[in-house]
ZADREN-818144 format. One line per 3 residues: number of its first residue (from 1); for each residue x, y, z of N, C-alpha, C. Coordinates in nm, 4 decimals, always signed. Layout:
<atoms>
NUM	X Y Z X Y Z X Y Z ~ ... $
</atoms>
This chain:
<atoms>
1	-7.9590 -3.0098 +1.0770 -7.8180 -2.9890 +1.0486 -7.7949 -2.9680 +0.8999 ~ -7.8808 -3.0143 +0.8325 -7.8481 -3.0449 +0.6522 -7.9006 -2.9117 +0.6094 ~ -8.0012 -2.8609 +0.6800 -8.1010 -2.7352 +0.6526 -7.9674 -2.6241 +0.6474 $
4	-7.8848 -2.6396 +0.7990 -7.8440 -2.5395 +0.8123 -7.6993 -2.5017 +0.7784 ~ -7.6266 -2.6140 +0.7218 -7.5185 -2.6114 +0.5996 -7.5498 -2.5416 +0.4780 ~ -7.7060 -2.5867 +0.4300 -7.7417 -2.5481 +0.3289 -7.7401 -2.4368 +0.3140 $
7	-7.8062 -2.3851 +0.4122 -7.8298 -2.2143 +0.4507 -7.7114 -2.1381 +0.4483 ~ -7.6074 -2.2174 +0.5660 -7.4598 -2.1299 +0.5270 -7.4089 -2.0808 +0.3875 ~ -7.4552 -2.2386 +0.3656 -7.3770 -2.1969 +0.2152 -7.4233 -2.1448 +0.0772 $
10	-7.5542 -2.0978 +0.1152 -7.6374 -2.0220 +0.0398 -7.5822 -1.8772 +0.1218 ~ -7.5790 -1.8518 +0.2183 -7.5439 -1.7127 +0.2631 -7.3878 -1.6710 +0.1907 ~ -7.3197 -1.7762 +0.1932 -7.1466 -1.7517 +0.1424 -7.2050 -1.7299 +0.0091 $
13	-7.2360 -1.7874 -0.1222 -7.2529 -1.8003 -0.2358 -7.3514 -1.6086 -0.2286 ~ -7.4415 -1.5763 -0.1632 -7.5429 -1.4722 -0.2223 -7.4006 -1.3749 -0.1876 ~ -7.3494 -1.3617 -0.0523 -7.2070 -1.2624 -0.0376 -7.1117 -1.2371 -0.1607 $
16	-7.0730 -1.3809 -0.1913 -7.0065 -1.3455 -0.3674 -7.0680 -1.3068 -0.4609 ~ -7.2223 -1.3490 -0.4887 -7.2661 -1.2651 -0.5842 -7.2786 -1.1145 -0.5975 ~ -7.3223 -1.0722 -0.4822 -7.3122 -0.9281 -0.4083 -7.1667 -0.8940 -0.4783 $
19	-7.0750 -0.9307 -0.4332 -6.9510 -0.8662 -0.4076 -6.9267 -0.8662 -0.5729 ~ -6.9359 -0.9429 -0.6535 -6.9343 -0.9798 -0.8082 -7.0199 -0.8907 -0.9546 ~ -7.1321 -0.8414 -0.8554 -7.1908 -0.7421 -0.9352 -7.2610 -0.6354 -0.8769 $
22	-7.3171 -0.5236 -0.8966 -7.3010 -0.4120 -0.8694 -7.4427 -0.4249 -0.8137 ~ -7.5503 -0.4678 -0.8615 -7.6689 -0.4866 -0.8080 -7.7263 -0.6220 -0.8208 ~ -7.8348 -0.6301 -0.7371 -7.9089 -0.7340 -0.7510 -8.0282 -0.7564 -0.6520 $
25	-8.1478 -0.7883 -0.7667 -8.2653 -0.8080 -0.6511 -8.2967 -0.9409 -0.5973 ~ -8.3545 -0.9210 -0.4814 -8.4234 -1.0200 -0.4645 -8.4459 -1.1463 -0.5387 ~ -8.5547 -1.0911 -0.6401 -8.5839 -1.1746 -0.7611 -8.5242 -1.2385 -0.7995 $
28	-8.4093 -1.1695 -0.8923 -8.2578 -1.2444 -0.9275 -8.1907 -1.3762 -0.8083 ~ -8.1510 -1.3377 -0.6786 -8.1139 -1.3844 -0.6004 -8.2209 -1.5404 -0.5884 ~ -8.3539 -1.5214 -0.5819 -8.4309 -1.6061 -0.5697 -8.4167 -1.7365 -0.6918 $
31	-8.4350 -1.6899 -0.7973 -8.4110 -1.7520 -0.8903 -8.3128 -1.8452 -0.9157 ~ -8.1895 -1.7887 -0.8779 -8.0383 -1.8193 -0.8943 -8.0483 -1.9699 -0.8046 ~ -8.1034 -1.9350 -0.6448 -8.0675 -2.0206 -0.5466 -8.2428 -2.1155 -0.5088 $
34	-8.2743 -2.0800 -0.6192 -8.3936 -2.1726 -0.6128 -8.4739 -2.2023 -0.4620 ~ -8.5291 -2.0696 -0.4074 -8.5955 -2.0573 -0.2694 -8.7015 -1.9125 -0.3136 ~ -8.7594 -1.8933 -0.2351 -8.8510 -1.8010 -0.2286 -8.7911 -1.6798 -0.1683 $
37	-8.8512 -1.5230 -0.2500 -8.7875 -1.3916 -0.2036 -8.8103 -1.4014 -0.0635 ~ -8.8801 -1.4416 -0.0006 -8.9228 -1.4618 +0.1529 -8.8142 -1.5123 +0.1859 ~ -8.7078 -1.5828 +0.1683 -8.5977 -1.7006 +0.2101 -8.4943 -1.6152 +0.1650 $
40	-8.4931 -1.5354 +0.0606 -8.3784 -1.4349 +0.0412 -8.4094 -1.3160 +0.1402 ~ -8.5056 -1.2296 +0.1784 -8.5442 -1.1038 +0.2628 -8.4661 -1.1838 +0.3779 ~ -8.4890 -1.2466 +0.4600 -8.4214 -1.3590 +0.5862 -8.2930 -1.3408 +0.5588 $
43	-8.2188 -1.4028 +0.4381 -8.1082 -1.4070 +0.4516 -7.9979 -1.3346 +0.4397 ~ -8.0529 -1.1868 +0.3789 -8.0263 -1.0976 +0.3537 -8.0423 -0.9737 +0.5320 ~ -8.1161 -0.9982 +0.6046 -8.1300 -0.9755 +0.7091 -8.0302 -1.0711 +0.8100 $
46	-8.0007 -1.1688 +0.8129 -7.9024 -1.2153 +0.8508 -7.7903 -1.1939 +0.8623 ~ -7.7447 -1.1608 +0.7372 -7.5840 -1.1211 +0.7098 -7.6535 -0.9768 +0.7649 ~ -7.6908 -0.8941 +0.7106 -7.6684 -0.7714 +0.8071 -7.6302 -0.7906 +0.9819 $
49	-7.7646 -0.8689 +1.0123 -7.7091 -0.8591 +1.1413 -7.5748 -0.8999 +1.1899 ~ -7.5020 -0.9851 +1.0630 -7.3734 -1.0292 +1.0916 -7.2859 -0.9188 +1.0731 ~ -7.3152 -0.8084 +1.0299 -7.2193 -0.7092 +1.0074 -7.1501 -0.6693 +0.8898 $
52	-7.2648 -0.7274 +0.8129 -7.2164 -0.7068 +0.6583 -7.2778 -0.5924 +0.6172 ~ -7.2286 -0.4927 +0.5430 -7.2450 -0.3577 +0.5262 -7.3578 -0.3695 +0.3774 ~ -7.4724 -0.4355 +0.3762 -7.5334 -0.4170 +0.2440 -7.6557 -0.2931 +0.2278 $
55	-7.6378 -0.2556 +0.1217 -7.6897 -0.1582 +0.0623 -7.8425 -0.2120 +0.0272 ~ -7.9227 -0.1346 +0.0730 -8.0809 -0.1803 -0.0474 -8.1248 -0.0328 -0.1148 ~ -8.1592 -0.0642 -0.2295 -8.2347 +0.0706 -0.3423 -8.3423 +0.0278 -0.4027 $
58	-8.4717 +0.1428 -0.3384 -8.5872 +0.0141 -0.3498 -8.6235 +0.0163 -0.4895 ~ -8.6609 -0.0981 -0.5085 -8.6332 -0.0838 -0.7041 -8.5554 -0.1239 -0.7408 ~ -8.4498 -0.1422 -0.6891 -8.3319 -0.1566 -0.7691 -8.2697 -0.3140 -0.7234 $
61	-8.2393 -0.3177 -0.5794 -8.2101 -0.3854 -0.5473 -8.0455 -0.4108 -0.4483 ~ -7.9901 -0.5114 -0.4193 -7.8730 -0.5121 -0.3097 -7.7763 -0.5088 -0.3782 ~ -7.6714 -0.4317 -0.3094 -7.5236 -0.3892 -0.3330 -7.4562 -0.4239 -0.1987 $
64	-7.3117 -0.4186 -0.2072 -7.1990 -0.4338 -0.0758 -7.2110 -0.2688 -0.0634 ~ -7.1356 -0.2083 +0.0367 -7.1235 -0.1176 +0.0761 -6.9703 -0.0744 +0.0015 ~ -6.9472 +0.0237 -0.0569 -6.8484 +0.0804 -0.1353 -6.6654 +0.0235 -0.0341 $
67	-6.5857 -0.0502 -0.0949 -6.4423 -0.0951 +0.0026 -6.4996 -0.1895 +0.0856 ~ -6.6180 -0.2575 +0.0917 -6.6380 -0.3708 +0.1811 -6.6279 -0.5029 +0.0785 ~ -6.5262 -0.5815 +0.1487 -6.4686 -0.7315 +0.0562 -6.4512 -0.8107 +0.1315 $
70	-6.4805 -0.8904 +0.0778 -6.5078 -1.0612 +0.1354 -6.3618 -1.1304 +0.1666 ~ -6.3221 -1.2197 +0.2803 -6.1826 -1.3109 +0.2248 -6.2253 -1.3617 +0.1271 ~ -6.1507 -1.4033 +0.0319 -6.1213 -1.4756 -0.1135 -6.1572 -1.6100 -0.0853 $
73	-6.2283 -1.7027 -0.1760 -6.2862 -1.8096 -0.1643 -6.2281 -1.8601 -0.1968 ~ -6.2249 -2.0201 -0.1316 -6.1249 -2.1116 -0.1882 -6.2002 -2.1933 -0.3503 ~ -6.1512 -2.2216 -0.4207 -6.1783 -2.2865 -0.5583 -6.2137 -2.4578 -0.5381 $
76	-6.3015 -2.4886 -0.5848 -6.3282 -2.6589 -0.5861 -6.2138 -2.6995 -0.6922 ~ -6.2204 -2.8289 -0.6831 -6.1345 -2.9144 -0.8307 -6.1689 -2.8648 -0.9726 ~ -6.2999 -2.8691 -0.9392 -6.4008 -2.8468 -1.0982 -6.3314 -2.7151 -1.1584 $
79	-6.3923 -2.6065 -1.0186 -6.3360 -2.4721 -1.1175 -6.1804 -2.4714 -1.1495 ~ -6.0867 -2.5418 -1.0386 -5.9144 -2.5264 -1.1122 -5.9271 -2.6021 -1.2073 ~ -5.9840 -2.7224 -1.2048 -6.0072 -2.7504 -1.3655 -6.0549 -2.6729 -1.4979 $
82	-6.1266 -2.6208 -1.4655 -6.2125 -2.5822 -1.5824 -6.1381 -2.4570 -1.6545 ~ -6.0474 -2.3660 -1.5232 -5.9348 -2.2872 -1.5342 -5.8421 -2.3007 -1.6183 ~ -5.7727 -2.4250 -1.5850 -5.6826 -2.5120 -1.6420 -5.7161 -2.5217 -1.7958 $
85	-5.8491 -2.5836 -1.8504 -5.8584 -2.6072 -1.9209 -5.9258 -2.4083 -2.0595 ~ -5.9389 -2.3815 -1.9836 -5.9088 -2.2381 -2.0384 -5.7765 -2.2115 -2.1039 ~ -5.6629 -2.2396 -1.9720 -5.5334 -2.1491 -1.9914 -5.5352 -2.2594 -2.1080 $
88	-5.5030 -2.3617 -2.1741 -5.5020 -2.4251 -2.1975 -5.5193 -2.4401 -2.3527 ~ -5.6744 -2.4172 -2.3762 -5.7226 -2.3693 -2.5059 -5.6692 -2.2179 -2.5449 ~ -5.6278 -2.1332 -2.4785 -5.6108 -1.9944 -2.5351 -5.4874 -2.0062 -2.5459 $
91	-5.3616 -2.1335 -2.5021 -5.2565 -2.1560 -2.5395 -5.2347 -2.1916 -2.6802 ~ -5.3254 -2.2636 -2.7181 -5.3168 -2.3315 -2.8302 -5.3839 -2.2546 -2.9687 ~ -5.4191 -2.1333 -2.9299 -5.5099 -2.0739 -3.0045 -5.4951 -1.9218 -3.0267 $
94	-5.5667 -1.8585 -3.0759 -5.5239 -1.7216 -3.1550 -5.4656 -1.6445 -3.0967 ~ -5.5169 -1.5820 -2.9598 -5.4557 -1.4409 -2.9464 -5.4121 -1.4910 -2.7953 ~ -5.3044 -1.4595 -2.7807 -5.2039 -1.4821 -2.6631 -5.1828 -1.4274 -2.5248 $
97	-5.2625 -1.2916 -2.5261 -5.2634 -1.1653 -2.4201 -5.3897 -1.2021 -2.3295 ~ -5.5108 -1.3054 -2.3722 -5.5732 -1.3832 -2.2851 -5.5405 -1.4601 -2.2068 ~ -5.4609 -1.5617 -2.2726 -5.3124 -1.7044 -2.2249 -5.2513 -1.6461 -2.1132 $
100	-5.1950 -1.5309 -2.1391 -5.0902 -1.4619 -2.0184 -5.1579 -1.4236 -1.9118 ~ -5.2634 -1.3521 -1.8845 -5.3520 -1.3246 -1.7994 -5.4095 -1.4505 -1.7549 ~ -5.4524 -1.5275 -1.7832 -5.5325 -1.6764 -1.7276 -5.3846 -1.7662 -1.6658 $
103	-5.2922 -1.7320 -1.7466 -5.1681 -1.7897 -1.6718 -5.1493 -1.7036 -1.5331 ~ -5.1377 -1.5749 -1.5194 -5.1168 -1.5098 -1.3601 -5.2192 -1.5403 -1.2925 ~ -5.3403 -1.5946 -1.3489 -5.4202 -1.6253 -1.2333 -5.4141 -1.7625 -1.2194 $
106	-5.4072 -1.8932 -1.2825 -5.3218 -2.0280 -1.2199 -5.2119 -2.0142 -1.1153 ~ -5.1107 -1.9067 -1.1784 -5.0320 -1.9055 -1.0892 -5.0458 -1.8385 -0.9290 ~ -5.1982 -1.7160 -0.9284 -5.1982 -1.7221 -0.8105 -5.2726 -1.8118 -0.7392 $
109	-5.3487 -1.8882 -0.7851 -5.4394 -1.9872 -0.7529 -5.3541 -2.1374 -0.6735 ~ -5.2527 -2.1388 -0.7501 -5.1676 -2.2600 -0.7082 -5.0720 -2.1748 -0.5764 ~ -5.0987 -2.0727 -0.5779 -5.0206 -2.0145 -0.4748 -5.0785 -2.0385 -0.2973 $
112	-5.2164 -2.0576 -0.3526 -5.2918 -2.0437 -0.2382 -5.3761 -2.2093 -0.1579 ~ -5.3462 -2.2749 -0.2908 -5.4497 -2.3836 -0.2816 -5.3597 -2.5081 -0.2057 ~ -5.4153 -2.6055 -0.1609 -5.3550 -2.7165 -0.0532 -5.2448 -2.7955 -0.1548 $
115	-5.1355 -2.8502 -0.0824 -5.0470 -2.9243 -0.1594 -5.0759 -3.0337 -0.2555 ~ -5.2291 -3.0941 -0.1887 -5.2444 -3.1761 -0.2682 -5.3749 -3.1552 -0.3802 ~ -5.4105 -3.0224 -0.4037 -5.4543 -2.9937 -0.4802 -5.3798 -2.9251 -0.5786 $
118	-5.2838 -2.8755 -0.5092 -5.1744 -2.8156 -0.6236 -5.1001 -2.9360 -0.7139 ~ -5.0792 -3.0670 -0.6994 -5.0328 -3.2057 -0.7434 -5.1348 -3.2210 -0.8430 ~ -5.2609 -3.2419 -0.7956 -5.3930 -3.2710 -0.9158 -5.4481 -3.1446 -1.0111 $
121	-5.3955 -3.0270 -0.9515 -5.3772 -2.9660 -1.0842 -5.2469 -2.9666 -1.1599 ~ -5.1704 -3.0043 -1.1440 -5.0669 -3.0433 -1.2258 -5.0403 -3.1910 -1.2774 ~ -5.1313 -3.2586 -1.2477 -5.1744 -3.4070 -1.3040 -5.2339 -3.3597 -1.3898 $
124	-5.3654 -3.2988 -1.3956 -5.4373 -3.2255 -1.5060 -5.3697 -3.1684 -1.6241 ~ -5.2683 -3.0995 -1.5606 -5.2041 -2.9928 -1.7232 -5.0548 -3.0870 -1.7826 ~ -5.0520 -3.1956 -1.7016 -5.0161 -3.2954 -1.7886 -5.0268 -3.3619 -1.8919 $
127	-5.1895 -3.4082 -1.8479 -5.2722 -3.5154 -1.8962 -5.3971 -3.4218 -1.9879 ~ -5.3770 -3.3389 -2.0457 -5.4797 -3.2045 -2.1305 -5.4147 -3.2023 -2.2567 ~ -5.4395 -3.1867 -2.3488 -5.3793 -3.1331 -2.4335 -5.5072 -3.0881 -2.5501 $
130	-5.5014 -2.9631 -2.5791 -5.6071 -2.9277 -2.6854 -5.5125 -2.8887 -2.8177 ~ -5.5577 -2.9800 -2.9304 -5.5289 -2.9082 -3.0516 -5.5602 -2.7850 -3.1228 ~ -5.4340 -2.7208 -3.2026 -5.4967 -2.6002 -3.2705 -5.5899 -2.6193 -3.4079 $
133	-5.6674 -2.5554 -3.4100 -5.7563 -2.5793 -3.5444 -5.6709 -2.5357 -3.6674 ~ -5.7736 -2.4747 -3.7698 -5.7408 -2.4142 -3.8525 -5.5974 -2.3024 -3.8304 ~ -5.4930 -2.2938 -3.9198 -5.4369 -2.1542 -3.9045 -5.4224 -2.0837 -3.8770 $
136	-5.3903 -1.9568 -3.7940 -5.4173 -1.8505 -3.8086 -5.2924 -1.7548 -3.7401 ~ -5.3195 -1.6459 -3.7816 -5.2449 -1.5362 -3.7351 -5.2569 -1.5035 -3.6001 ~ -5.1418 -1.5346 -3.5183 -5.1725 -1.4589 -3.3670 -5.1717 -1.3372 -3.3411 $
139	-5.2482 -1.3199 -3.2304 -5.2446 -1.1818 -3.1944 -5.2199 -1.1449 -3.0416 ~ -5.2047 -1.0961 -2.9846 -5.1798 -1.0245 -2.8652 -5.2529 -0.8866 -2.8063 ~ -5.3908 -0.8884 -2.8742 -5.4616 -0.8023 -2.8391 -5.6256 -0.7684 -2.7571 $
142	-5.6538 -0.9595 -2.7563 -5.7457 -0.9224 -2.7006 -5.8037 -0.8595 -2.5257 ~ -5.6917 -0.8764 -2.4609 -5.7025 -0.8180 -2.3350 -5.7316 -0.6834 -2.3007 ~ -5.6282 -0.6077 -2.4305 -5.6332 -0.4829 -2.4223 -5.7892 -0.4194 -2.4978 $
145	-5.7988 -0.5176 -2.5688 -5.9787 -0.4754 -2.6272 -6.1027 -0.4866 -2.5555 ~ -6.0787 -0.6290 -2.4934 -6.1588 -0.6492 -2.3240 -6.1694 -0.4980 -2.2137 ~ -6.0571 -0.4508 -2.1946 -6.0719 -0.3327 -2.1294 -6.1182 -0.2464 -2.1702 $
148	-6.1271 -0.2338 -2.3155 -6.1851 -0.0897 -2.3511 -6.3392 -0.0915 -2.2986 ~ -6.3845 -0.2500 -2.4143 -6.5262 -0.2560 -2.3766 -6.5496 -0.2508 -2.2188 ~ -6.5292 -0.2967 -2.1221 -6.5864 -0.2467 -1.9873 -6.5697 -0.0948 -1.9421 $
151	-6.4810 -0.0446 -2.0084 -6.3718 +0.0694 -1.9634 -6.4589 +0.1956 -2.0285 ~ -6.5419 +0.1999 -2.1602 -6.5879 +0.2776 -2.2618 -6.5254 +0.3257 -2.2553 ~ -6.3724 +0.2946 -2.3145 -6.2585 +0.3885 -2.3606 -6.2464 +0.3186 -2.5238 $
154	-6.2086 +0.4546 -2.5978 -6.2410 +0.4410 -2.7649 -6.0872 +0.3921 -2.7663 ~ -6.0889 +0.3138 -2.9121 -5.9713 +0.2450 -2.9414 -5.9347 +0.2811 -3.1292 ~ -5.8096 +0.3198 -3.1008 -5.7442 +0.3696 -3.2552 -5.6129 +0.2875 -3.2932 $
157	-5.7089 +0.2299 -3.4599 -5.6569 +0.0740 -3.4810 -5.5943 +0.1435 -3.6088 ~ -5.5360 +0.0462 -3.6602 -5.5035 +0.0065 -3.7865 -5.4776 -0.0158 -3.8365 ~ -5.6472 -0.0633 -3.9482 -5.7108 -0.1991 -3.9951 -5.6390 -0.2517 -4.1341 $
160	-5.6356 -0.3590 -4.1609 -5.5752 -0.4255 -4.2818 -5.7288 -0.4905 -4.3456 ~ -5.8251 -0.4080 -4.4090 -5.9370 -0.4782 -4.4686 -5.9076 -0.6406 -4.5676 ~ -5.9726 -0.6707 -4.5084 -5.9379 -0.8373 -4.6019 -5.9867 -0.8049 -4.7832 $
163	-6.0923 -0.7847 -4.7720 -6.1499 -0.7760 -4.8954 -6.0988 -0.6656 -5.0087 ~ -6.0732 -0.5278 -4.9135 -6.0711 -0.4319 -5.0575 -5.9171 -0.4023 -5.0487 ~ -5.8276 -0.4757 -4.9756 -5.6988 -0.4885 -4.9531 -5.6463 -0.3218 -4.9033 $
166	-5.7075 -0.2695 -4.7955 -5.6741 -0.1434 -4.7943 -5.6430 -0.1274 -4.6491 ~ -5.5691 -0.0374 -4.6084 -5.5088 -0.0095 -4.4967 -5.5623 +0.1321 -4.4028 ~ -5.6389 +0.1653 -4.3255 -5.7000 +0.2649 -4.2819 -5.6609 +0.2737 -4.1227 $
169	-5.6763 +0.4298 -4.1013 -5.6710 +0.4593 -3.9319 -5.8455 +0.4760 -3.9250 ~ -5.8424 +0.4137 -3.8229 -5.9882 +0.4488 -3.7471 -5.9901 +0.4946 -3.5672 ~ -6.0993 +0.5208 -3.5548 -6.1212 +0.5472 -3.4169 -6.2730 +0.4671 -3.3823 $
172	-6.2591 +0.3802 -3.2787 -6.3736 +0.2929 -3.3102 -6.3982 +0.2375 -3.1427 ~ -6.5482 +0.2786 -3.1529 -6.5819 +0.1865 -2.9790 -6.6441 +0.0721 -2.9390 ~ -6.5446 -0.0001 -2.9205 -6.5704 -0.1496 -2.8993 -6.6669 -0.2246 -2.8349 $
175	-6.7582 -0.2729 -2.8761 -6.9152 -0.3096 -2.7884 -6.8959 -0.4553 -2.7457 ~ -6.8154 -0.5283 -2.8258 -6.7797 -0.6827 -2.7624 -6.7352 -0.7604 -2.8757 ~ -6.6650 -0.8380 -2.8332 -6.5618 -0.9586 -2.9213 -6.6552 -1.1111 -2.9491 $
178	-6.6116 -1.1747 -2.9945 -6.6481 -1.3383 -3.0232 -6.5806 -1.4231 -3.1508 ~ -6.5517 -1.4811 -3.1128 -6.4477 -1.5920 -3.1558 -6.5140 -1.6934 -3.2651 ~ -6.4730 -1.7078 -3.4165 -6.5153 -1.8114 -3.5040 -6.4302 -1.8639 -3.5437 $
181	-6.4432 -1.9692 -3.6247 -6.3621 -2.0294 -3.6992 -6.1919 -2.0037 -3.6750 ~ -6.1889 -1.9750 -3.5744 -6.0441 -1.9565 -3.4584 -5.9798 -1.8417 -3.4858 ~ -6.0900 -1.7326 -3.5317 -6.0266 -1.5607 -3.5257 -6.1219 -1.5374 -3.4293 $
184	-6.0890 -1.4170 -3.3597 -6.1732 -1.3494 -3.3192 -6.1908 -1.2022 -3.3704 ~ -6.2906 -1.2134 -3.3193 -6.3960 -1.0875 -3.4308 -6.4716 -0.9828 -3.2925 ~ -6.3980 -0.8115 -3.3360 -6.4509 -0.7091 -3.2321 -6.5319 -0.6425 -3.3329 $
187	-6.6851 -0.6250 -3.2978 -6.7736 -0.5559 -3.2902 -6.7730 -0.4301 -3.2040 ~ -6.7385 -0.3202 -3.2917 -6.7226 -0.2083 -3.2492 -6.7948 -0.0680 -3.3353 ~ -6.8490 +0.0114 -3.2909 -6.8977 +0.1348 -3.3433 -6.7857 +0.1994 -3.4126 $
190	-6.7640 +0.2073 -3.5777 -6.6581 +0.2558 -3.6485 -6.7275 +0.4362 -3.6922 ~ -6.6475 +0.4916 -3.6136 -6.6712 +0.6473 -3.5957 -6.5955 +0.7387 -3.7595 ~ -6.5713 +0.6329 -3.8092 -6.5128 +0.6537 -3.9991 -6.6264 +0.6377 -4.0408 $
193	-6.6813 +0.5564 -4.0251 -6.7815 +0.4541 -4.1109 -6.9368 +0.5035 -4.0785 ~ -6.9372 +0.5770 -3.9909 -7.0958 +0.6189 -3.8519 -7.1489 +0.4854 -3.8371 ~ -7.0927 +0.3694 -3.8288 -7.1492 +0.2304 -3.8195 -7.0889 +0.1274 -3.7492 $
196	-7.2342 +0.0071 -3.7071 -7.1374 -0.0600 -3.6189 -7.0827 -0.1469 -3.7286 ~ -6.9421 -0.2051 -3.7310 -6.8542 -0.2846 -3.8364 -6.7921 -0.3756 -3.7514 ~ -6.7629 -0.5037 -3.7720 -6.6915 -0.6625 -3.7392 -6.5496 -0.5883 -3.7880 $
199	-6.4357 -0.6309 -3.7226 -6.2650 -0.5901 -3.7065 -6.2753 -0.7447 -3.6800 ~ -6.1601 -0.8117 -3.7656 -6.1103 -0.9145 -3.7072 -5.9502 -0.8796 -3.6691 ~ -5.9664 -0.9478 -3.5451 -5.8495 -0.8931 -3.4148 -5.6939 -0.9203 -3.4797 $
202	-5.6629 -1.0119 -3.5853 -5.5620 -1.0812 -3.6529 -5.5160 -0.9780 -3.7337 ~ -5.6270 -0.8800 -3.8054 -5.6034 -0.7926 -3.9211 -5.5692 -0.6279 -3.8624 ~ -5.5904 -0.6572 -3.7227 -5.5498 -0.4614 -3.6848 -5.3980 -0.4712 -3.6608 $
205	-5.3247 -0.3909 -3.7562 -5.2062 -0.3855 -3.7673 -5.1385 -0.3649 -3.6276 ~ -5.2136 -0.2038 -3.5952 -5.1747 -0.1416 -3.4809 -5.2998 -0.1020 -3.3723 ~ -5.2816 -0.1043 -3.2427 -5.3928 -0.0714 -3.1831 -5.3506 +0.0439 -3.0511 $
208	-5.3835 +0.1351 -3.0278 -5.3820 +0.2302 -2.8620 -5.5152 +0.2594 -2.8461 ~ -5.5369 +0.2348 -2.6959 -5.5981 +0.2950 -2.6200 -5.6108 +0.4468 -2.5714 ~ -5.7029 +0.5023 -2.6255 -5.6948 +0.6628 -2.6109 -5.7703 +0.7230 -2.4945 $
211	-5.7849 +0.8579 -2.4723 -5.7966 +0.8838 -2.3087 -5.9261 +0.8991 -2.3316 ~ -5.9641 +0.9285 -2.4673 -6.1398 +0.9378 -2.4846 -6.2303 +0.8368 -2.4111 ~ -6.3538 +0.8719 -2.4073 -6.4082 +0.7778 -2.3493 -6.5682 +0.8011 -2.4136 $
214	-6.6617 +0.7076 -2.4323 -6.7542 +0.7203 -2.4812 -6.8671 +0.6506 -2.4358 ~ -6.9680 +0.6778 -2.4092 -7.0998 +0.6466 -2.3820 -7.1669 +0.5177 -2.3975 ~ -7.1549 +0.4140 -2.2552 -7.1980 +0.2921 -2.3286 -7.3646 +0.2844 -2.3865 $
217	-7.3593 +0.2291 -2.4588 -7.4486 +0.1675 -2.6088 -7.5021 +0.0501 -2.5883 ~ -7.6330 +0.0384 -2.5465 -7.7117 -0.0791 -2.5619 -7.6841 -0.1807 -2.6333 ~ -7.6370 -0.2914 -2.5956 -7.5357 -0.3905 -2.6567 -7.6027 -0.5448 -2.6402 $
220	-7.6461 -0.5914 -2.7295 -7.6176 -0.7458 -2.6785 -7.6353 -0.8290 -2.7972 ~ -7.5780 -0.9493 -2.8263 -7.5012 -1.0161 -2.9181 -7.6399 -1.0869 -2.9642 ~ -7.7292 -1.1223 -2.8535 -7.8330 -1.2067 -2.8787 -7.9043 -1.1160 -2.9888 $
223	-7.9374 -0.9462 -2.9685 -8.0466 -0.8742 -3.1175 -7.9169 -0.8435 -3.1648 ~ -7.8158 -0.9072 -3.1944 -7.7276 -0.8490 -3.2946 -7.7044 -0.9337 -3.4088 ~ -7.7044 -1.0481 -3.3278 -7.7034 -1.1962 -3.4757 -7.8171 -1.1920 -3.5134 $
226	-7.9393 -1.1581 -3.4421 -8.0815 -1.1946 -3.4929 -8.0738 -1.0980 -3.5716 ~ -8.0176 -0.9597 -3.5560 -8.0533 -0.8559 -3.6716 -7.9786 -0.9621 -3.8263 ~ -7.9223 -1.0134 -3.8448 -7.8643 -1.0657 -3.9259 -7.9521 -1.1765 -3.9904 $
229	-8.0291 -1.2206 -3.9295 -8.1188 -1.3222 -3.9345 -8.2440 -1.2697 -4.0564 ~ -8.2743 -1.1557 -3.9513 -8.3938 -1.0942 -4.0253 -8.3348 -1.0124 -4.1827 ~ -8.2155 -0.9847 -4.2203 -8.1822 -0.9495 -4.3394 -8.2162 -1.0781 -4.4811 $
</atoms>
């Protein structure tokens, strides 16, 4: 009986991962749920026979079938917590257009969840409170910068340079954001500059989204600080 809870609920959990990203092998899957690709091939044969529309690309690995979606999972305590404590910190903190978005999704979350989980998350955002750090200038832009980067749609800012006190239009493609000392900071390919350049999100005067679109760029934060390392 314990085997076969387990199993269910390894079959529900691999369905959301499926449905959550675009591919995935075996391997991955194995790893994640700590069983052997032999125990994923099974379970993955299972749900088919259940009538789940999955894709295999050999090499590549499993996909859902294009418009095939899961009912919506219900949320434990932990994650409306941990939610909570998101909306929470981005309340108290720089840029506001995150806050609003993490707020429509509390609010659909409490829409759906049992009465008396809807009570203990509101015991929670009672009993929370995160302080703001340091200063700073708000902004209202990082949502719309979030989209570009998934979107590879180019973005035309403009920047208020801190240092040489100068004011410029750019056209620039955004590879990913990260947050210090309570600014956040977009790493983006500056098409002025032929270089990639740090924008802090506080200092772009003005920002649109343009219909351009550009070629995503081998990206990741981990050889990007290390390039910094090795200077």
């Amino acid at each position: 009986m314990i085997n076969d809870t387990k199993r269910l609920s390894r079959l529900t959990a691999i369905l959301t991962q499926l449905q959550t990203k675009r591919l995935l092998t075996a391997t991955e899957l194995a790893d994640k749920f700590l069983v052997s690709i032999r125990t994923i091939y099974r379970d993955i044969r299972t749900l088919e026979q259940a009538g789940v529309p999955i894709a295999g690309e050999a090499g590549k690995g499993y996909s859902l079938a294009d418009g095939y979606r899961i009912p919506p999972v219900m949320f434990t305590q932990q994650e409306i917590n941990a939610l909570l404590t998101a909306q929470q910190y981005f309340r108290n903190n720089a840029d506001k257009s995150a806050y609003n978005d993490l707020t429509n999704v509390v609010a659909k979350i409490k829409a759906i969840i049992r009465y008396s989980e809807k009570e203990k998350a509101e015991k929670l955002e009672q009993r929370m409170h995160i302080f703001r750090g340091e200063q700073t200038h708000e902004t209202s832009l990082l949502s719309g910068i979030q989209l570009a980067i998934t979107n590879c749609r180019t973005l035309k800012i403009k920047y208020h340079a801190i240092y040489s006190n100068t004011v410029t239009d750019r056209f620039v493609e955004p590879l990913g954001v990260y947050l210090t000392k309570e600014n956040w900071i977009m790493v983006a390919f500056c098409r002025l500059r032929n270089e990639l350049r740090e924008f802090r999100i506080d200092r772009i005067l003005n920002l649109s989204t343009t219909t351009d679109t550009f070629s995503d760029r081998l990206f990741s934060f981990e050889e990007y600080f290390n390039s910094f390392c090795e200077k």
